[in-house]
Structure formats: structure tokens, C-alpha cells
C-alpha positions as CSV (number, residue, x, y, z in Angstrom):
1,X,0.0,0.0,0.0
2,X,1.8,3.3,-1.1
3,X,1.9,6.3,0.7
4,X,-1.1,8.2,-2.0
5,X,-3.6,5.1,-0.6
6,X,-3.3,6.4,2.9
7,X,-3.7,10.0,2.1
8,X,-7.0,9.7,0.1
9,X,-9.7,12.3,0.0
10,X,-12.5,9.7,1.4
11,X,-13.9,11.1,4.8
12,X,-13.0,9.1,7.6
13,X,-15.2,7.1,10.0
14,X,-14.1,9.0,13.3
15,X,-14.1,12.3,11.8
16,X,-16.8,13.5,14.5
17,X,-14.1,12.5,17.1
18,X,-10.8,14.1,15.8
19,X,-8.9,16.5,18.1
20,X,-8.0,20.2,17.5
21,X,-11.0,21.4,16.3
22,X,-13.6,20.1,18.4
23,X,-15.9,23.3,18.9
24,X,-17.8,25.5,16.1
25,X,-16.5,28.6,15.1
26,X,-16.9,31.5,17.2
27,X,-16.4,31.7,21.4
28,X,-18.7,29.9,23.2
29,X,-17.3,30.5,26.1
30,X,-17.8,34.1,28.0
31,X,-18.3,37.0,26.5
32,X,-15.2,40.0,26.0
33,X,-14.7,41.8,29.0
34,X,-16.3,39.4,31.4
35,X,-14.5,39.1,34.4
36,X,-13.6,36.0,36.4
37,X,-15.7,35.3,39.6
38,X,-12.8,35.4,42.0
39,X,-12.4,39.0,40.9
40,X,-16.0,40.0,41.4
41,X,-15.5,38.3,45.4
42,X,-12.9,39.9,45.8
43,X,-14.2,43.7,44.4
44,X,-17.5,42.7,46.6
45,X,-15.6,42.0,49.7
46,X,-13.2,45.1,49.3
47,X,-16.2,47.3,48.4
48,X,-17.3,48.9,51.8
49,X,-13.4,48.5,53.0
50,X,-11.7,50.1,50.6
51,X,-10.8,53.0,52.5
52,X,-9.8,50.8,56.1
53,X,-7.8,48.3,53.7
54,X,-5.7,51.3,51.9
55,X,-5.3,52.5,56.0
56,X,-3.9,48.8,56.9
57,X,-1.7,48.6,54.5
58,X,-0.4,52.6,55.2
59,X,0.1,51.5,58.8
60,X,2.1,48.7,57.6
61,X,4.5,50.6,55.6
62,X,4.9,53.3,58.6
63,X,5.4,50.2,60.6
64,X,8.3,48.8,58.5
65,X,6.7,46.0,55.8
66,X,8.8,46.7,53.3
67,X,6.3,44.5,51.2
68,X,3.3,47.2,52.2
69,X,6.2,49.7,51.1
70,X,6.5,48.6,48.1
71,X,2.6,48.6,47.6
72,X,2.2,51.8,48.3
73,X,5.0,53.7,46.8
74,X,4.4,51.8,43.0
75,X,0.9,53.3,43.6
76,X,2.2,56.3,44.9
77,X,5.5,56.9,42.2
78,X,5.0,54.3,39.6
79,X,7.9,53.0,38.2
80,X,9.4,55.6,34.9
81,X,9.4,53.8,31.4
82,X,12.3,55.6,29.5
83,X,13.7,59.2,30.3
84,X,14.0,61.8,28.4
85,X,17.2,61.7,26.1
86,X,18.6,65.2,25.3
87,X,21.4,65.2,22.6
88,X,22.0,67.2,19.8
89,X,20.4,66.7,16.5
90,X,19.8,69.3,13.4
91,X,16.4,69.5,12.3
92,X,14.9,67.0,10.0
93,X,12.8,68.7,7.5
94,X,13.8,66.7,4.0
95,X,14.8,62.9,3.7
96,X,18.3,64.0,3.3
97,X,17.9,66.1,6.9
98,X,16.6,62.5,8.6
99,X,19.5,60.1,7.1
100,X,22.1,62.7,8.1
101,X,20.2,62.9,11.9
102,X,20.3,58.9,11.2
103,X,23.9,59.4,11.6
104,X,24.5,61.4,14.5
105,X,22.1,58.9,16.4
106,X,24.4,56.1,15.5
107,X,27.9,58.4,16.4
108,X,25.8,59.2,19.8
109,X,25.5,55.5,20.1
110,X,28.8,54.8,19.4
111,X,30.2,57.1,21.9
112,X,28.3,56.3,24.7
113,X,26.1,59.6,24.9
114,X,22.6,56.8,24.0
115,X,22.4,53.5,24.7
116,X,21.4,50.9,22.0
117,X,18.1,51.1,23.1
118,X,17.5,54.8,23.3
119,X,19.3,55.1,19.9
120,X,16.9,52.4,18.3
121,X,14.1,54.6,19.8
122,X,15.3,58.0,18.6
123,X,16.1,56.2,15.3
124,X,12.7,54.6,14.9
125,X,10.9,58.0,15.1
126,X,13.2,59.9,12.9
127,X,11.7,56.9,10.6
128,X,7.9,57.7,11.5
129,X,9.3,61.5,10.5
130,X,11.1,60.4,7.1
131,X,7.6,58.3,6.2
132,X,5.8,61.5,7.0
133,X,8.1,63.8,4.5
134,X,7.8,60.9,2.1
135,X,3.8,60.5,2.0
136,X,4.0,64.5,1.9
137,X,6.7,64.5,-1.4
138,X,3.9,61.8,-3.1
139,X,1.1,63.8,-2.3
140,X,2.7,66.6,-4.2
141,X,4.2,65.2,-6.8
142,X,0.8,63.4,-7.5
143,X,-0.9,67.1,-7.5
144,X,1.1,68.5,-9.6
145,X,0.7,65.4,-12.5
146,X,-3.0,65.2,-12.1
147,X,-2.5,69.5,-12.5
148,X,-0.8,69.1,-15.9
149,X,-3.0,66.9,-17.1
């Protein structure tokens, strides 16, 4: 029997039993943004104790829980994503202005004054900006042919 025989295009018998796909399309389940029953407990219990729970857990901190610490001071002073990077860096008004800012973000890099990461940032909205010149360049070219027509 050669491999083509075992691959036909008949149905199979168990096909109502195969695996992976065992449930129509679509989500059954529960519906998008329904929240999990523990949750709901928990926002029931907390509800008329909100303000005695946020008290306890004060107290705790005052009292030297460094875990209550922690609680309240990422509430308090969330921890920064990023900082500001301040570096120079010529204006980018043409394409030819963003390749040569390109440049002094990768000779920042190089020297230390950016990290990798802050350069690949820096470099990925002088990007957004050279798409922006671009799609502005089209625009007008595309004016002035349909003009001259």
C-alpha cells in the first residue's frame, strides 16, 4: 500500500471524534470583558473597605513592611518607562535632513552619549518622520501630474 492510498480524499469514519477542532467557530465561552468570579468576590468583599484596607496597609508601611512599602509607593510613584534623552540633532525637515540625523544617532550610540536602546528609539521616530516627508513628497508630486494633465 503506497503512501497516495493512505492520504485519500475519502472522509474518515471517526471524523466526529478528531482532536484540535472540536468546537464550532466562534467563542462559546464568555463574552469579551467578562470578568472571572474570584475577581468580582474579591471587588464585593473590598467594596465597603476600601478605605480601612488602603489605612492597613499605610500603617504597615509606617510600621516597617517593606512588602506594604513597596505597595504603596508603586501606587504612589509608579515606576518611569524611558527618560528623556537630550542630545543634539539638526532638524529633520527633507529625507536628506533624517539620514544625516540617522547618523549622529548612530555616532551618539557609538560614543556612549545613547544606549542601544534609546538610539533604536530615537532612530525609529526619525523613521515615523522620514515616512511623514515621504507621503507628503507623493502627495505633491501626485498634484502636480494630475494639475498638468
Amino acid at each position: 500500500m503506497g503512501k497516495d492510498a493512505l492520504m485519500s480524499d475519502a472522509p474518515r469514519k471517526s471524523a466526529a471524534n478528531t482532536r484540535g477542532r472540536p468546537f464550532p467557530p466562534g467563542n462559546p465561552g464568555k463574552p469579551p470583558g467578562a470578568r472571572h468570579r474570584a475577581t468580582l468576590m474579591a471587588e464585593q468583599l473590598m467594596e465597603g473597605d476600601v478605605e480601612a484596607v488602603v489605612r492597613a496597609v499605610i500603617a504597615a508601611a509606617k510600621g516597617g513592611d517593606m512588602t506594604a512599602a513597596r505597595l504603596v509607593l508603586e501606587r504612589i510613584a509608579p515606576p518611569r518607562k524611558g527618560r528623556p534623552v537630550v542630545f543634539a540633532l539638526a532638524a529633520a525637515e527633507t529625507a536628506e535632513d533624517v539620514a544625516k540625523a540617522q547618523g549622529a544617532v548612530i555616532a551618539a550610540v557609538a560614543i556612549g552619549d545613547l544606549t542601544p536602546d534609546e538610539g533604536a528609539a530615537v532612530a525609529g521616530l526619525l523613521e515615523t518622520r522620514r515616512k511623514a516627508i515621504e507621503t507628503v513628497e507623493i502627495e505633491r508630486r501626485l498634484a502636480d501630474l494630475e494639475k498638468h494633465r
